[in-house]
C-alpha positions, 0 to 999 in steps of 0.5 A: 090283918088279924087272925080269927083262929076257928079251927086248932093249927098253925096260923100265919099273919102278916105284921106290919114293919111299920116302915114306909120307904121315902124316895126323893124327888127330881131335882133338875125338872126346868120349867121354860116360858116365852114365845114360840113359833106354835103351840098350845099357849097356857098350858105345860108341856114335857119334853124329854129332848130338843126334837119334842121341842120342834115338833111341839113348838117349831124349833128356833125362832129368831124373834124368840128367846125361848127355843134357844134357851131350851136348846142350851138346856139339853147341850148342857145335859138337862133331860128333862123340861116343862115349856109353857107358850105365852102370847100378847093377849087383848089389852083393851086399855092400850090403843092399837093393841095387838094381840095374838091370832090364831088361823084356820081354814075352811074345807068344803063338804057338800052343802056344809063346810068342815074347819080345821083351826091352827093348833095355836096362833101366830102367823106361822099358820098361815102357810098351812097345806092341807090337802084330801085325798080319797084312800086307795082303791085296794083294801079300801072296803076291808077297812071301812068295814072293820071301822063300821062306817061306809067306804065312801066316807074314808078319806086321806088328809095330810097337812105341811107347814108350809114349803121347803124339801122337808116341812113338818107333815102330817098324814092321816089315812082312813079317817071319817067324819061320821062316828067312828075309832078313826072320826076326825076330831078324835085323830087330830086331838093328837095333831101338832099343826090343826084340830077341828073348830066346830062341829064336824059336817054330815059328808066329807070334804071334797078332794083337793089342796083346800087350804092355801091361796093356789093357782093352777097353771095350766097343769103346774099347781102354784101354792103361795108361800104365805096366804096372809101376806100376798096370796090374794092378789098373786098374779103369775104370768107366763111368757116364751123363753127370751134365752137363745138355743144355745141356753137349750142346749146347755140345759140339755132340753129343747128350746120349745122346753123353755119359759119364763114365770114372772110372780108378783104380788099386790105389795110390789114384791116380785119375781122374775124367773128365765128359761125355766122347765117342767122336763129333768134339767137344772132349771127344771121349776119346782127346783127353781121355785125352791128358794122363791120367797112367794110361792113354791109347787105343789105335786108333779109338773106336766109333761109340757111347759104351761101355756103362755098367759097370765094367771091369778092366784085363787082366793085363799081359804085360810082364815089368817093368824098373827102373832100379835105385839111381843109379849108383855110382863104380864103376858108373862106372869099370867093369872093364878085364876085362869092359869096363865103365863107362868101360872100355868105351871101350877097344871104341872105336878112338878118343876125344880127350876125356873127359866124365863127366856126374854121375848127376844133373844136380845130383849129383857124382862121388867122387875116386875116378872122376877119379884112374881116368879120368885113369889111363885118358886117359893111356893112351889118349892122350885129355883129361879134362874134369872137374866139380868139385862142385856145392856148391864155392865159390871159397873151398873148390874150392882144397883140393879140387883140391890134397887132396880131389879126388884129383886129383894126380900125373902123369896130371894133365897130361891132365885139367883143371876148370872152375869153376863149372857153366852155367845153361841153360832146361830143357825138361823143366822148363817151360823154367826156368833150371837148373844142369848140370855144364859139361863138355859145352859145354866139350868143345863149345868145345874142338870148336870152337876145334880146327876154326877154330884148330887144337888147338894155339890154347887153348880159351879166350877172348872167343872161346870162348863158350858157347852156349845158357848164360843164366849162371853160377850162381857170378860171379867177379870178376877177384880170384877168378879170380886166386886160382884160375887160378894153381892150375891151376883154368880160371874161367868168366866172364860179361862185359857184351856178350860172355856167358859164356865159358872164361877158363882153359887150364890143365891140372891139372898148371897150377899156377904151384908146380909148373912142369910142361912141360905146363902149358897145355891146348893144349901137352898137346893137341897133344903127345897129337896128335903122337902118337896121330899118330905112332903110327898112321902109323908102323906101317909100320916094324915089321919093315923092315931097320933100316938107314939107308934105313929111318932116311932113309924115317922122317925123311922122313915124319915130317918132312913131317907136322910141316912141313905142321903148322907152316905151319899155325901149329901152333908157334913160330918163323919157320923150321922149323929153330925149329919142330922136329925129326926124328932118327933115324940112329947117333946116335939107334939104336946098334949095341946098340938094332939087336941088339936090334931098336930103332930110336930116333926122337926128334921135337921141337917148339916148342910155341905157349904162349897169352898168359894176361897182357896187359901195356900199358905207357904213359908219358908224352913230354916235349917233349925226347922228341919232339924 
């Protein structure tokens, strides 16, 4: 600020240093998208760990790829993610096309009717509770009058995803459906299972479990596993016990104790449970129910077992989802207009690298995908990690990188494969070893390498283990590898005492024949580091006086970051006169770029290449030589 001197004395002003400090960019921010269980579709959410991945997504799903990519991403030491949930869309031009259905249930209140709609489609919605319940009578008059609104509108709603000991729940106290801070609409923006569809009505919804298919028997309160399939036409039967006294007394409970329940649905599913209790025992029936696959209890059992007779489910009040036909190509590569499939990502503010799990663990994704979503890294200045097909040997996956895979041209420079796919337990399989796509313990790696090395060290080596994988369902030896390394094609190896690691850093630009500058992982890397970098930082330039104080303020900048990043290691030379460079000044930005309001900046630098070849030499002295 200049100093206007009105009165005689010391004056103090402030002078610009004419340095503006450019701080570098994330580098290991992965992006992932397929098919989840839940969740919002389209649209990019951050996670930080797996357990924002269930509680936004649902956690793995066996028809799904994606949960355990992720899964692998933060084992292998990511930190930091971006998913993105797509679905099978409507196709009007494709007969008996399914596409993805999102469900929602209907509660009533009064003469109106409030709906709650799944937070996203599929059929994982349809085993929704959601239940009312009035506050307690306590501070009940204390809380409605701090939120202005009568008492006799406060309500409790909970929603469950369905049954088991521990279900995803939901509980929110004191909320309204008349104005207010805790009016429902506004409470559930923040739900990871519902939110309200339509308008609100005038009075709240009535108490009660609402929103499955249940049936009370005669005080047991039966809900149905799963509303869609079977709830309709569940009917439930209950008989005297067919065990002796001697069953009772094993149980420890009388005979008068015992029933039976028969459970059967309109699709000819059935079961059948003997000598059952509502008293403490080990037959006791919300225990016994526990593992049933068509309903389960809901609330305390009565004192007394349940007359016998027979009892039809209610008619359900949910409104079913699905989760429509698997997810085509398209469905993957989405619309840059609506921000669809991978497109959605342009919401995000920034992602370094790309993971597009395969719609089922052991399915793959058309060529098409790879040639859009390398097209889209480009401009995004991100890295795409792809799977080549599962059912590729070492023999076949060659012509598919070079023909089939249509995965040529330029934007190649920012993708790169890895062959072939991990072995790992699954837990939704009894824990059995099974083959997933690599790319999400390899962008783990890449996480990993980044924050101990830097981006500049390749992703790769003795090193470069990945964790949680039991082995590789393709064993390479080292002739194999080194038909498919000079094509540009990252191996995974396993080695005695080490386990299974990255052995390849090659971008699919890596090809010995085409001698591309950008061959290797890290160079590329750190080239898109450089300047996302850049980019950001430099934004401060636009529309200063493009002058030689502006030239000097770039160059200083510019200048510093690449120092502070090559007394890191992030190049090659001894002195920064090797390492890199900054130019901008009248040889760079003539007097015809300033008419046209350019300023010209070009940055060098010595990237570090990684040793793929280790050649020890040996010979043998002779005395002479020692001599």
């Amino acid at each position: 600020m200049t100093v206007t001197p009105t009165y005689p004395g010391v004056y103090i002003q402030e002078i610009p240093s004419g340095s503006r400090t450019i701080t570098g960019v994330a580098t290991s921010i992965t992006a992932f998208v397929g098919t989840a269980r839940r969740g919002p579709v389209d649209a990019p959410v951050r996670i930080a760990g797996f357990g924002d991945f269930e509680r936004t997504f649902g956690g793995l799903w066996r028809d799904s790829g994606l949960g355990y990519a992720v899964r692998d991403f933060f084992t292998n030491g990511g930190s930091d993610a971006i998913v993105v949930r797509v679905v099978h869309r409507d196709d009007e031009l494709v007969e008996d096309d399914v596409p993805a259905a999102t469900a929602s249930v209907t509660l009533p209140a009064g003469s109106q009717t409030l709906v709650l709609e799944a937070s996203g489609p599929g059929a994982w919605a349809n085993v929704l509770e959601v239940e009312v319940s009035s506050p307690p009578a306590g501070d009940v008059e204390d809380v409605a009058r701090g939120q202005g609104v009568p008492a006799a509108e406060l309500f409790t709603l909970v929603v469950r995803e369905g049954a088991g000991e521990d279900p995803p729940t939901e509980t929110y106290r004191n909320v309204t459906v008349v104005d207010g801070p805790q009016r429902l609409d506004l409470v559930l923006a923040g739900s990871n299972l519902v939110r309200v569809l339509g308008d609100l009505p005038g009075t709240r919804p009535a108490d009660g479990l609402h929103a499955v298919a249940h049936v009370d028997v005669d005080g047991v309160h039966l809900v149905a596993n799963d509303a869609a399939l079977w709830a309709a036409g569940l009917t439930v039967t209950v008989a005297p016990a067919t065990g002796p006294d001697e069953v009772a007394e094993d149980q420890g409970v009388t005979p008068a104790d015992l029933f039976d329940i028969a459970l059967e649905a309109t699709d000819g599913a059935s079961e059948t449970y003997a000598n059952v209790t509502v008293v403490p025992g080990p037959r006791r029936l919300d225990a016994v129910l526990a593992t049933s696959a068509l309903a389960h209890v809901v609330g305390a059992l009565p004192f007394t077992p349940p007359a016998a007779d027979e009892y039809v489910v209610a008619a359900s009040a949910v409104d079913a989802g699905a989760d429509g036909d698997v997810p085509t190509g398209a469905d993957y590569i989405g619309s840059e207009d609506d921000k669809t499939g991978f497109h959605a990502l342009l919401l995000a503010d920034l992602f370094n690298l790309l993971c597009l799990p395969p719609p089922t663990p052991a399915g793959d994704l058309p060529p098409a995908v790879w040639a859009e979503a390398a097209a889209f890294c480009t401009r995004r200045r991100a890295f795409l990690i792809v799977d080549p097909p599962s059912a590729l040997d070492a023999t076949a996956l060659p012509g598919w990188v070079t023909g089939d895979g249509g995965l040529a041209g330029a934007t190649m420079r920012n993708a790169a494969v890895y062959f072939p796919r991990i072995r790992r337990p699954d837990p939704l399989r009894g824990g059995a070893s099974t083959t997933f796509a690599a790319c999400g313990a390899v962008a783990g790696t890449y996480a990993r390498t980044d924050g101990a090395r830097g981006v500049w060290k390749a992703p790769a080596g003795i090193e470069a283990g990945l964790a949680g994988v039991v082995g590789l369902p393709v064993s390479l030896t080292d002739a194999e590898n080194g038909r498919l390394n000079p094509l540009g094609i990252n191996c995974l190896r396993t080695f005695r005492g080490v386990g299974s690691v990255v052995w390849g850093a090659r971008t699919l630009r890596g090809s010995d024949s085409l001698a591309d500058e950008y061959k290797y992982v890290p160079v590329r890397r750190l080239a898109l580091f450089l300047e996302e970098s850049l980019f950001r930082s430099t934004q401060w330039v636009v529309f200063e006086p493009n002058d030689e104080p502006l030239w000097a303020q770039i160059r200083l900048s510019v200048g510093s970051f690449l120092q502070s990043l090559f007394r890191q290691g992030a190049f090659q030379g001894t002195t920064p006169r090797e390492a890199y460079f900054v130019r901008c000044d009248r040889d760079t930005t003539t007097q015809y770029d300033i008419d046209r309001g350019v300023v010209n900046v070009v940055v060098g630098f010595a990237p570090l290449k990684p040793a793929e070849f280790v050649v020890i030499g040996f010979q043998q002295m002779t005395a002479s030589a020692t001599a």
